[in-house]
PyMOL commands that place a pseudoatom at each C-alpha (Angstrom):
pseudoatom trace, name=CA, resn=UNK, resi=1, chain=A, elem=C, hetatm=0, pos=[-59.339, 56.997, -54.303]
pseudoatom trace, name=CA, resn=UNK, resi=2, chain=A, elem=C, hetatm=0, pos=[-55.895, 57.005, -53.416]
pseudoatom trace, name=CA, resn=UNK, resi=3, chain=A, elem=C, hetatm=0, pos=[-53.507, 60.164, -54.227]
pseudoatom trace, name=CA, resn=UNK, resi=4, chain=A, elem=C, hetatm=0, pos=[-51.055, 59.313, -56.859]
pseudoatom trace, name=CA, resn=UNK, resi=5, chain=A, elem=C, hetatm=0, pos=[-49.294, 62.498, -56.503]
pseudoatom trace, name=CA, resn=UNK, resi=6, chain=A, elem=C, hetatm=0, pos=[-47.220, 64.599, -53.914]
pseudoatom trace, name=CA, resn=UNK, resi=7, chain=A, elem=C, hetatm=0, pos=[-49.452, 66.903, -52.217]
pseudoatom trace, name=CA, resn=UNK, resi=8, chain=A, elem=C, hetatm=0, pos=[-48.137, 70.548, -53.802]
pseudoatom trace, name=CA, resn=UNK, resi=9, chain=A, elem=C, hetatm=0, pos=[-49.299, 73.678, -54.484]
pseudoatom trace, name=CA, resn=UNK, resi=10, chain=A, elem=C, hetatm=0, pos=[-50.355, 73.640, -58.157]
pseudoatom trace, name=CA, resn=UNK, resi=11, chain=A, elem=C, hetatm=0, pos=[-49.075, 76.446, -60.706]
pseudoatom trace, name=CA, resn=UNK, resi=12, chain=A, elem=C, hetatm=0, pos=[-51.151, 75.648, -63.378]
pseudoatom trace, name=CA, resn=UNK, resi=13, chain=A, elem=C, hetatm=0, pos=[-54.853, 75.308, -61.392]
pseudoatom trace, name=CA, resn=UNK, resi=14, chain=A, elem=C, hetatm=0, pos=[-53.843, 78.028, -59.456]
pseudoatom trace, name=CA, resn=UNK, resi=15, chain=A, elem=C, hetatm=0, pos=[-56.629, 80.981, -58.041]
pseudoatom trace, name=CA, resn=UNK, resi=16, chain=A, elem=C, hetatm=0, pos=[-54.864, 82.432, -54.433]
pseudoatom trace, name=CA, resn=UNK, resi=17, chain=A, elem=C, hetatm=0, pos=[-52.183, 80.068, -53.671]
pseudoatom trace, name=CA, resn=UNK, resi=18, chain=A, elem=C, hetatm=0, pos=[-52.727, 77.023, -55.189]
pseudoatom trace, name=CA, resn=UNK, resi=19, chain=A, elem=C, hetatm=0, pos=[-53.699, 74.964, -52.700]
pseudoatom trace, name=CA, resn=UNK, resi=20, chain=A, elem=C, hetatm=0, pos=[-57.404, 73.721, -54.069]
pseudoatom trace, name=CA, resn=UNK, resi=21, chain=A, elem=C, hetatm=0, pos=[-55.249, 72.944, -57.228]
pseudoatom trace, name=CA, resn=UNK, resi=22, chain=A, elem=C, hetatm=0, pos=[-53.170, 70.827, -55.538]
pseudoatom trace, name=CA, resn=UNK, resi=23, chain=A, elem=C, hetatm=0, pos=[-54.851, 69.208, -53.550]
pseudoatom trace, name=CA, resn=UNK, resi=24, chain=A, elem=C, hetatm=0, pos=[-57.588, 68.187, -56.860]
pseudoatom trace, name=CA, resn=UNK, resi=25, chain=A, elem=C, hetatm=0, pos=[-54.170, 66.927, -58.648]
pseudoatom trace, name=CA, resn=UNK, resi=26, chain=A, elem=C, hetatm=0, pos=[-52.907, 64.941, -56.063]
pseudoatom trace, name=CA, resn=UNK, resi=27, chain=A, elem=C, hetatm=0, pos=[-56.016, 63.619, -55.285]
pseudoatom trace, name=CA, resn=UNK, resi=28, chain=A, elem=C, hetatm=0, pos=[-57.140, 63.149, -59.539]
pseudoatom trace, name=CA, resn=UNK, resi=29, chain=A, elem=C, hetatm=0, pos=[-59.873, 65.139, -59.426]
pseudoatom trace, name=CA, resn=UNK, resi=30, chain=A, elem=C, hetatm=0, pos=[-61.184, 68.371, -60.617]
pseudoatom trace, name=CA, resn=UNK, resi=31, chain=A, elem=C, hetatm=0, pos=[-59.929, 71.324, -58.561]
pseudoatom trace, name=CA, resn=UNK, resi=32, chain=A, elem=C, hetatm=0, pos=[-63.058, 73.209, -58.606]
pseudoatom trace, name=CA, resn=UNK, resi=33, chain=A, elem=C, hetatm=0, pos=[-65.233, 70.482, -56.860]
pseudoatom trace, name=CA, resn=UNK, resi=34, chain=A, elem=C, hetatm=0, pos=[-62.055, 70.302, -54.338]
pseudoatom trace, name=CA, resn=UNK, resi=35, chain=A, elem=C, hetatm=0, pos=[-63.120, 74.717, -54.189]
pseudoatom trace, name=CA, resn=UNK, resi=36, chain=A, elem=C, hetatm=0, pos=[-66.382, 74.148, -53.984]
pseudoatom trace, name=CA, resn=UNK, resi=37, chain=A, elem=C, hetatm=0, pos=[-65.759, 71.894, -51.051]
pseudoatom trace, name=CA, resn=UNK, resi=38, chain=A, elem=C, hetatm=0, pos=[-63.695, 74.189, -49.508]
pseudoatom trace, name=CA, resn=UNK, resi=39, chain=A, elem=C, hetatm=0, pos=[-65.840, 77.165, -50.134]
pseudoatom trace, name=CA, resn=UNK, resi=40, chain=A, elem=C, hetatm=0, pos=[-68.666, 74.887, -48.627]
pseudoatom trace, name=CA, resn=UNK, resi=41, chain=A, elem=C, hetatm=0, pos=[-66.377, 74.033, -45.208]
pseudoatom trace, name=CA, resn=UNK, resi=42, chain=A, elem=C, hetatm=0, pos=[-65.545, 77.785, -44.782]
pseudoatom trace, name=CA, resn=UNK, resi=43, chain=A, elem=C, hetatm=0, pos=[-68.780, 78.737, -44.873]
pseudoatom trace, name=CA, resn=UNK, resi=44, chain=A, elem=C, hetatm=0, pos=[-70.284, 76.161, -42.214]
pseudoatom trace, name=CA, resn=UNK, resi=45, chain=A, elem=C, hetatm=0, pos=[-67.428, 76.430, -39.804]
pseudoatom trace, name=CA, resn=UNK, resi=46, chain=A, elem=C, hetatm=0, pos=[-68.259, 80.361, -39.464]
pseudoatom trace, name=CA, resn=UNK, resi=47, chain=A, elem=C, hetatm=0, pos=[-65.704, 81.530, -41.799]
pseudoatom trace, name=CA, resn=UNK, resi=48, chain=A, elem=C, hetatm=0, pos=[-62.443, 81.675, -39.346]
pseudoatom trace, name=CA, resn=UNK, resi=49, chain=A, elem=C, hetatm=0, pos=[-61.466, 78.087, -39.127]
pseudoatom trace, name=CA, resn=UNK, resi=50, chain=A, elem=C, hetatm=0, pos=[-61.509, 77.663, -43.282]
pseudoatom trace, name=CA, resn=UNK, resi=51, chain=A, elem=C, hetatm=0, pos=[-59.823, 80.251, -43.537]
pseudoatom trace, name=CA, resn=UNK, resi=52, chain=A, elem=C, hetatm=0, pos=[-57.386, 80.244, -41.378]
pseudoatom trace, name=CA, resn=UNK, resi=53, chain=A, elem=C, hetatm=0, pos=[-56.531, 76.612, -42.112]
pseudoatom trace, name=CA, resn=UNK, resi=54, chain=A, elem=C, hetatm=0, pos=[-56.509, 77.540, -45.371]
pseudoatom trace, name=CA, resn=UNK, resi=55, chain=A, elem=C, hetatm=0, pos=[-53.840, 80.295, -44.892]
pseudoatom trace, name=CA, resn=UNK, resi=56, chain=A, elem=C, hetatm=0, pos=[-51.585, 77.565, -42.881]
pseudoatom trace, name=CA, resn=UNK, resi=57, chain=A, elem=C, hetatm=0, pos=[-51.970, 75.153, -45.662]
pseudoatom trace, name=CA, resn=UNK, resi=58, chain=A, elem=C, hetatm=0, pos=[-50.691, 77.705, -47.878]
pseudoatom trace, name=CA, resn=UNK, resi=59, chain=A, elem=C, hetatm=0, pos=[-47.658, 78.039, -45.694]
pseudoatom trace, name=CA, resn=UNK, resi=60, chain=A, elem=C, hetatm=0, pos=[-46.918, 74.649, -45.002]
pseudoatom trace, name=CA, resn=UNK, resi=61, chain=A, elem=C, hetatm=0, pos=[-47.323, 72.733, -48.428]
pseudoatom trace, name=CA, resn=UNK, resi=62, chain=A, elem=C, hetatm=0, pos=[-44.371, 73.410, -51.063]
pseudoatom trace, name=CA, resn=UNK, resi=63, chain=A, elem=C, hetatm=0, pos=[-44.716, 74.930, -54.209]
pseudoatom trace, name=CA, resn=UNK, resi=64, chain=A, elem=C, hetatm=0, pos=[-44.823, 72.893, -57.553]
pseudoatom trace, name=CA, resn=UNK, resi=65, chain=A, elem=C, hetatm=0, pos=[-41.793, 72.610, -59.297]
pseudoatom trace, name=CA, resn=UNK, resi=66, chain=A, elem=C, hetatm=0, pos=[-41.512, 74.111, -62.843]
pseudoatom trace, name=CA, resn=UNK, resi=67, chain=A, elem=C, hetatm=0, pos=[-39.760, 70.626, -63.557]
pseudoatom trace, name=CA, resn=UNK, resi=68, chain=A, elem=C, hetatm=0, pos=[-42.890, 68.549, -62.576]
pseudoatom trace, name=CA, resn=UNK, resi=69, chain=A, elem=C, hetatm=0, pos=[-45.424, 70.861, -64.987]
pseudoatom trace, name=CA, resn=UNK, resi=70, chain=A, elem=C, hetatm=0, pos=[-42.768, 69.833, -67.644]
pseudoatom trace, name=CA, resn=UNK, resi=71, chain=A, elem=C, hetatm=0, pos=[-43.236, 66.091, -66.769]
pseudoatom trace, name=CA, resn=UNK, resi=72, chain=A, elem=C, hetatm=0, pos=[-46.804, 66.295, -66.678]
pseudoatom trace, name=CA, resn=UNK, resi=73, chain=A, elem=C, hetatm=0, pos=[-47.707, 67.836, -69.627]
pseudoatom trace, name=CA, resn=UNK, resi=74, chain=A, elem=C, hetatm=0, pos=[-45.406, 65.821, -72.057]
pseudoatom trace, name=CA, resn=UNK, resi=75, chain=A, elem=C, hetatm=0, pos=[-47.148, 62.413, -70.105]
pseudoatom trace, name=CA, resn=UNK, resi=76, chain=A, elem=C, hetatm=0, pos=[-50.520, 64.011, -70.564]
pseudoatom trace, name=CA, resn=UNK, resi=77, chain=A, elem=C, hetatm=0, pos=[-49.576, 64.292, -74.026]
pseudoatom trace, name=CA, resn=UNK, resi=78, chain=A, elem=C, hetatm=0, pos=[-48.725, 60.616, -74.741]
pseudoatom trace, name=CA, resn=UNK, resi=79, chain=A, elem=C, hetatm=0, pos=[-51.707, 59.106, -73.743]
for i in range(1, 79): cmd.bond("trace and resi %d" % i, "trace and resi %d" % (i + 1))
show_as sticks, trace
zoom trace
């Protein structure tokens, strides 16, 4: 599975800050295995290191454009 996508912090599957969203978009798959994942991580590494690499993620990784929702949903609609 190779992304397709940009790596960016979804608007539309968005919970905190988008990232899990994101990251199950530019990856094709459903953001709430990529959350359960993640939930899974935090949990094993003691809490801190999830989190806190969740929080930099956050930071680092742009926003979605309002533009690219546009695109996708009128390609999503011509399949």
């Amino acid at each position: 599975m190779i992304p397709t996508k940009e790596l960016r912090l979804s608007r539309k599957n968005k919970i905190v800050s988008g990232f899990c969203g994101g990251m199950g978009e530019a990856l094709d798959i459903d953001p709430n295995i990529v959350r359960l994942v993640w939930a899974a991580f935090t949990i094993v590494t003691g809490f801190i290191l999830g989190i806190v690499l969740y929080i930099i993620a956050a930071l680092l990784i742009p926003e979605q454009e309002k533009d690219e929702d546009v695109i996708e949903a009128e390609y999503q609609v011509r399949e």
